[in-house]
C-alpha positions in Angstrom: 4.3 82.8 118.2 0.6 81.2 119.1 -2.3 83.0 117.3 -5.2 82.1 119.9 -8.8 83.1 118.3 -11.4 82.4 120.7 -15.5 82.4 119.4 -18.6 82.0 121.3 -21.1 79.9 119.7 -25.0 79.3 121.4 -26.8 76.8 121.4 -29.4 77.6 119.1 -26.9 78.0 116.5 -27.2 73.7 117.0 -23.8 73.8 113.9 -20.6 72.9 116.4 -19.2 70.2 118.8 -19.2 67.7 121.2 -20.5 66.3 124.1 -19.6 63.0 125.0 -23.0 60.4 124.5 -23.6 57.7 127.1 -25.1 54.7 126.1 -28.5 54.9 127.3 -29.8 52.2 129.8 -32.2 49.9 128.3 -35.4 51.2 130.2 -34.5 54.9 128.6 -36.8 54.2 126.2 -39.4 51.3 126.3 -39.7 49.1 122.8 -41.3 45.7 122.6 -38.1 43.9 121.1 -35.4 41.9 122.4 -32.5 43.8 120.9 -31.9 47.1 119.1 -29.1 50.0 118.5 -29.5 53.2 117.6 -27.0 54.8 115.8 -25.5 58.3 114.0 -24.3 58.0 111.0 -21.3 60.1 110.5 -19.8 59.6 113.7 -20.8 56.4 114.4 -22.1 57.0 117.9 -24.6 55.1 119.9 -27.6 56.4 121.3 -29.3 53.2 122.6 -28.7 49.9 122.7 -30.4 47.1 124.0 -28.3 43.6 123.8 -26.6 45.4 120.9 -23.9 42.1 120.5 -26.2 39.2 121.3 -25.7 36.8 118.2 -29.4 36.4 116.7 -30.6 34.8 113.1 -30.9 38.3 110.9 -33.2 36.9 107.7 -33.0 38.8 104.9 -31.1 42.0 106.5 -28.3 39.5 105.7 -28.5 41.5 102.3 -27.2 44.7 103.4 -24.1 42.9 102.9 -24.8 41.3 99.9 -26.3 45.3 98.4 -22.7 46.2 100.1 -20.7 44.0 97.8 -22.5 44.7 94.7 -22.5 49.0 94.9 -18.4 48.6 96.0 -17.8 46.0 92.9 -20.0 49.3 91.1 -17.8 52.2 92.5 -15.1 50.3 91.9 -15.6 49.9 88.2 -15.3 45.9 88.5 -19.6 46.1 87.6 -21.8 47.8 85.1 -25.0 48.8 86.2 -25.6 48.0 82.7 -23.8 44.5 82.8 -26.5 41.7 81.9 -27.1 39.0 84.5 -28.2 35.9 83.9 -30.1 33.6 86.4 -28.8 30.3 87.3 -31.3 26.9 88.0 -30.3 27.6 91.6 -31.1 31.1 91.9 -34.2 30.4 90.0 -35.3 28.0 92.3 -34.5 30.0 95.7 -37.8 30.4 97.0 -39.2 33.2 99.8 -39.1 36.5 98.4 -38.7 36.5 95.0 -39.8 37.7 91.6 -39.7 34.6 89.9 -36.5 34.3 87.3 -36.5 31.5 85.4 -33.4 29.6 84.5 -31.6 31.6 81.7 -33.3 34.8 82.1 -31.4 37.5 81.6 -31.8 41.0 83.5 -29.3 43.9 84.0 -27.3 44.8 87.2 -29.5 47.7 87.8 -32.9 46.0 88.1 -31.8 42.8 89.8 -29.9 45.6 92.1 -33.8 47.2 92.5 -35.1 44.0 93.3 -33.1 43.0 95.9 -33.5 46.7 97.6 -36.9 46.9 97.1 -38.4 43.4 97.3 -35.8 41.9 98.6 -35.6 39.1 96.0 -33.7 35.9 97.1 -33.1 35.0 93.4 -31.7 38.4 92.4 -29.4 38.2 95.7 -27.5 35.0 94.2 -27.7 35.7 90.6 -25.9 39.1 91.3 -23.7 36.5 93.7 -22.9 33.9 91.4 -22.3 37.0 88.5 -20.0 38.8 91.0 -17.6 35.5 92.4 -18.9 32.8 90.3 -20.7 31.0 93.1 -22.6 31.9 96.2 -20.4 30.1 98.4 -17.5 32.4 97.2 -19.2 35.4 97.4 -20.1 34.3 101.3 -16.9 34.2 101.6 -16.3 37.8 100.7 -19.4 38.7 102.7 -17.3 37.1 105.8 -14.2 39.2 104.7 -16.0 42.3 104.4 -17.9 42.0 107.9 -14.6 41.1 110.0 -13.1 44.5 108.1 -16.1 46.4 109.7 -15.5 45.0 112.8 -18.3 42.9 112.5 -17.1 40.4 115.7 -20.8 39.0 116.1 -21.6 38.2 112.4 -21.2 34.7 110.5 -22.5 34.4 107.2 -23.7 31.1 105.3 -25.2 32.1 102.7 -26.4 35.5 100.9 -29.9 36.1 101.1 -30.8 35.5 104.9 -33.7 33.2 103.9 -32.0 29.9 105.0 -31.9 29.7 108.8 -28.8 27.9 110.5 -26.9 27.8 114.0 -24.2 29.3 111.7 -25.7 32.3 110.2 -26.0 35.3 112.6 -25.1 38.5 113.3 -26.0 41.3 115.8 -27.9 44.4 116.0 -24.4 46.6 116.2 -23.1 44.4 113.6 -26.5 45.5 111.3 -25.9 48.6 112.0 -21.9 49.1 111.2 -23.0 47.2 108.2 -25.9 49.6 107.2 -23.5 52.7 108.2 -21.2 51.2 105.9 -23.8 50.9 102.9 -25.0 54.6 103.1 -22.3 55.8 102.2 -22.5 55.3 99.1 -25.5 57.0 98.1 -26.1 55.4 95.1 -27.9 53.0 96.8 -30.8 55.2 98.3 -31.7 55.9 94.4 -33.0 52.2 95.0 -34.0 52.1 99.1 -35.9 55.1 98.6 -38.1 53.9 95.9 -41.6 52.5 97.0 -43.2 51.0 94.3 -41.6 50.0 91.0 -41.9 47.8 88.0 -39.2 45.6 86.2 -39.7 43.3 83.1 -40.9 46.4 80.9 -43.5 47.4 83.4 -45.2 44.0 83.8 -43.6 43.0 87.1 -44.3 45.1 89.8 -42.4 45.8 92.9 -43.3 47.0 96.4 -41.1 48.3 99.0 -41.0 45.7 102.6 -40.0 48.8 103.9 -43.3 50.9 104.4 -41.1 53.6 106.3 -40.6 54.7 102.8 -43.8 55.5 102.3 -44.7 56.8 106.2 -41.8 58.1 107.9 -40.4 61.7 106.9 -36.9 61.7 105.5 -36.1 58.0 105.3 -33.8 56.7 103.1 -33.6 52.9 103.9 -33.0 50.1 104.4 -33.6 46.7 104.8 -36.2 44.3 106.5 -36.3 40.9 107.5 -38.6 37.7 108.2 -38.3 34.1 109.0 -39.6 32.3 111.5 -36.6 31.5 113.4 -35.2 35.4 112.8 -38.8 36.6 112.9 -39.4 40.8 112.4 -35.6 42.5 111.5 -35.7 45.6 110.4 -32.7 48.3 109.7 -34.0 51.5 109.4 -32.2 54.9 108.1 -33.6 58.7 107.7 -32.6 61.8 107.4 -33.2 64.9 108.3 -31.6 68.6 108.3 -28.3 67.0 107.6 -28.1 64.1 110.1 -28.7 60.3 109.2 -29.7 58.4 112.2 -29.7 54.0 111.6 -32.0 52.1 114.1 -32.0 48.4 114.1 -34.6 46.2 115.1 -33.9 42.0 115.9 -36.7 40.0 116.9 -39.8 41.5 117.0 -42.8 39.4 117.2 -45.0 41.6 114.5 -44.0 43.4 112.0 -45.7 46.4 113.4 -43.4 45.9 116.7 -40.4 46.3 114.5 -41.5 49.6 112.5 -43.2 51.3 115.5 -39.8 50.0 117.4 -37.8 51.9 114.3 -39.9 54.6 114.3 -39.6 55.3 118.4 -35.8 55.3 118.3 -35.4 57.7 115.4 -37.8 59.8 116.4 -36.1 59.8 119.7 -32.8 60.6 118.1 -34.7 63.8 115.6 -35.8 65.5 118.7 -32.7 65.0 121.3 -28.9 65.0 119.3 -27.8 67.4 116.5 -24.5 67.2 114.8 -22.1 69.5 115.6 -19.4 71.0 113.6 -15.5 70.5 114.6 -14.4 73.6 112.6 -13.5 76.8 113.8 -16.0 79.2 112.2 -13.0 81.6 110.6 -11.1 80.1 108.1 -7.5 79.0 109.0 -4.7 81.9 107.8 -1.8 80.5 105.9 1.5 80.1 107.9 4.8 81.5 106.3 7.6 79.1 105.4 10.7 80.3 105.9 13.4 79.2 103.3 10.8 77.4 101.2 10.1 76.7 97.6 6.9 79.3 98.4 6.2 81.9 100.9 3.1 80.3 102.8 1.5 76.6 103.5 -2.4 76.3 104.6 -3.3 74.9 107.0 -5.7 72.2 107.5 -8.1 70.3 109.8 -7.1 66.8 110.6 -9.7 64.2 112.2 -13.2 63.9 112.8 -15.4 66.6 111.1 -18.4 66.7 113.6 -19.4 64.9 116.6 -23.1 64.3 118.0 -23.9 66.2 120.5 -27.7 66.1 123.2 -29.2 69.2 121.9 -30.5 70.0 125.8 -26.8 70.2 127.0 -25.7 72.9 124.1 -24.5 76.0 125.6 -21.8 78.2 124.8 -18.7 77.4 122.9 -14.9 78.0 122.8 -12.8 78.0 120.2 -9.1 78.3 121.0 -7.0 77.8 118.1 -3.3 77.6 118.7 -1.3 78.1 115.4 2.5 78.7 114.0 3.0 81.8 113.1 6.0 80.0 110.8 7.7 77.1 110.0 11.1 76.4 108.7 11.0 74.4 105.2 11.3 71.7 104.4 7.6 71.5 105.5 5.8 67.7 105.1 1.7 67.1 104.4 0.4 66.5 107.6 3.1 68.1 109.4 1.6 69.4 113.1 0.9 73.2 113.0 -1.4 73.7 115.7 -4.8 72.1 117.5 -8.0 73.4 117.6 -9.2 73.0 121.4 -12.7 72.9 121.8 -14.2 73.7 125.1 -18.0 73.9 126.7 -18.6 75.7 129.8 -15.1 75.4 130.8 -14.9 71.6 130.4 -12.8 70.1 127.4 -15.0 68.6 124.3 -12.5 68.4 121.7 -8.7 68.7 120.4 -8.7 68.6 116.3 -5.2 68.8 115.1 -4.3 71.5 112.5 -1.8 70.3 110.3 -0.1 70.9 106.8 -2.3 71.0 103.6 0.9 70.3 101.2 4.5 70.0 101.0 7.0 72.8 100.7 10.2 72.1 99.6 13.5 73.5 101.2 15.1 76.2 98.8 18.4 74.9 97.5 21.5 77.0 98.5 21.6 78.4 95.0 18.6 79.9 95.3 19.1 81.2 98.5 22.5 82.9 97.0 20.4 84.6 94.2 17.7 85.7 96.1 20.3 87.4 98.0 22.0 88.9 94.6 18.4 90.1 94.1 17.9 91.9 97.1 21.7 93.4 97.1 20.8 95.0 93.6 17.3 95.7 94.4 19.2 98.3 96.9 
């Protein structure tokens, strides 16, 4: 038997799903830079994008990968943030952006791990390299690795800093911004993107954030800017507000104030038109009852995306229409299909999030079935 539980959700309520997003055309909204995306976080949908795949020189946003690298080798217990680093003649001598380590210096994970964020220091971007893979050239090599895993199809690295500029060392504005998606997750790194001004060396070095978003744009949480002359003004930029992260990339922009005001446009544009939108019934799922199992019931659970971005001027009313087992014969298998969830919005389908089992239930064993009817007989 099909439960069917039906709710009616309005839009102010701005908490559930989905309307399919469109691309916008480039001329939706106008900002003085040759390419740029604009993307949601959890869902990972575009907004806008302008020559989101063209293959341009990325300067030092190359080091969203490199801060990637680092805070996974961290979560993954493979690096302290206590460990003690010590600087190499070559990362010594990088150059650009730096705060001047000399050869032999010594300086823990965390603060070089500031620096980069911060400052974006070339020398603290190979000394954590060179500390991490025992060269930069093998830690590029990751850096590739890592990128093709994302789905990076635009994105060649050369080396790990972004300072040096070569025909082989590109990427894309998508690419940037499945990379930057990628490293916000992790929210330990935002203890360090967030900051926006700092000291290191016992409070005789200071550092100031490239990033003056930090300081000027409500709710931002990263990330990463960029300069060379070839590259010229990058900039990936993420905030948050009310529960939704939005990441806006920037390539090319001939001033560094085109690329924040750029930043600033798209998120802003993003703030005032989407809102996430829950793919969860608002009731909580009953349990379903397993017949001939180890136990009497198995809950049920959502499978699939969680929420989905949705224009906040085409929210209207919501269906839920939940279509459940009333039972299920054991044995009963984790994931096992017990239902979907349809979601509809003025008639026309958003959504179908499967329902399936939480656990496992285990068949009784004919013995048990025997005794359980013992039981009953001499419970008459």
């Amino acid at each position: 038997m099909k439960r069917t539980i039906a709710f009616l959700l309005f839009a102010a309520l701005l908490c559930s799903p989905v309307l399919a997003i469109e691309t916008l055309q480039e001329d939706a909204i106008t900002i003085p830079v040759p390419s740029a995306v604009l993307m949601e976080k959890s869902t990972g949908e575009l907004i806008y994008a302008k020559k989101p795949h063209e293959k341009l020189s990325p300067a030092s946003i190359t080091k969203i990968m490199t801060l990637l690298l680092v805070v996974e080798e961290i979560e993954n217990g493979n690096l302290s943030l206590n460990d003690t680093v010590t600087a190499s003649a070559y990362a010594a001598g990088m150059g650009g952006s730096q705060i001047w380590l000399e050869e032999g210096e010594q300086m823990s994970v965390e603060d070089m791990l500031k620096c980069v964020a911060i400052s974006s220091a070339n020398d603290c971007s190979v000394a954590l390299a060179e500390h991490i893979c025992g060269s930069e050239e093998a830690f590029v090599a990751r850096m590739n690795q890592r990128a093709a895993e994302l789905g990076m199809k635009n994105t060649h690295f050369t080396n790990c800093t972004g300072l040096l500029d070569n025909s082989s060392h590109y990427t894309s504005a998508y690419d940037v911004a499945l990379m930057s998606r990628e490293l916000i997750r992790h929210d330990i790194i935002k203890k360090y993107t967030t900051i926006w001004m700092d000291t290191v060396r016992n409070g005789e070095f200071g550092l100031t954030n490239t990033n003056r978003l930090v300081r000027f744009y409500e709710g931002t949480t990263g990330l990463k800017t960029g300069f060379t002359s070839k590259a010229m003004h990058c900039l990936a930029a993420t905030a948050e507000r009310d529960g939704v992260e939005y990441i806006a990339v920037v390539m090319h922009g001939a001033t560094s104030t085109d690329r924040f005001e750029s930043a600033k446009t798209l998120l802003n544009y993003a703030f005032a038109n989407y809102a996430l939108a829950s793919l969860r019934a608002p009731e909580a799922l009953p349990p379903v009852y397993v017949e001939l199992g180890q136990v009497n019931s198995v809950q049920p659970v959502y499978d699939g995306k969680e929420a989905a971005l949705v224009k906040k001027t085409e929210l209207s009313n919501l269906e839920y229409s939940m279509e459940l087992c009333e039972s299920v014969r054991a044995p009963v298998t984790k994931g096992q299909s017990l239902g979907t969830l349809t979601v509809t919005m003025g008639g026309k389908p958003l959504a179908e999030v499967p329902i399936v089992a939480g656990d496992d239930v285990e068949k009784l064993s004919r013995w048990q079935i025997f005794r359980g009817l013992l039981d009953m007989m001499s419970g008459e």
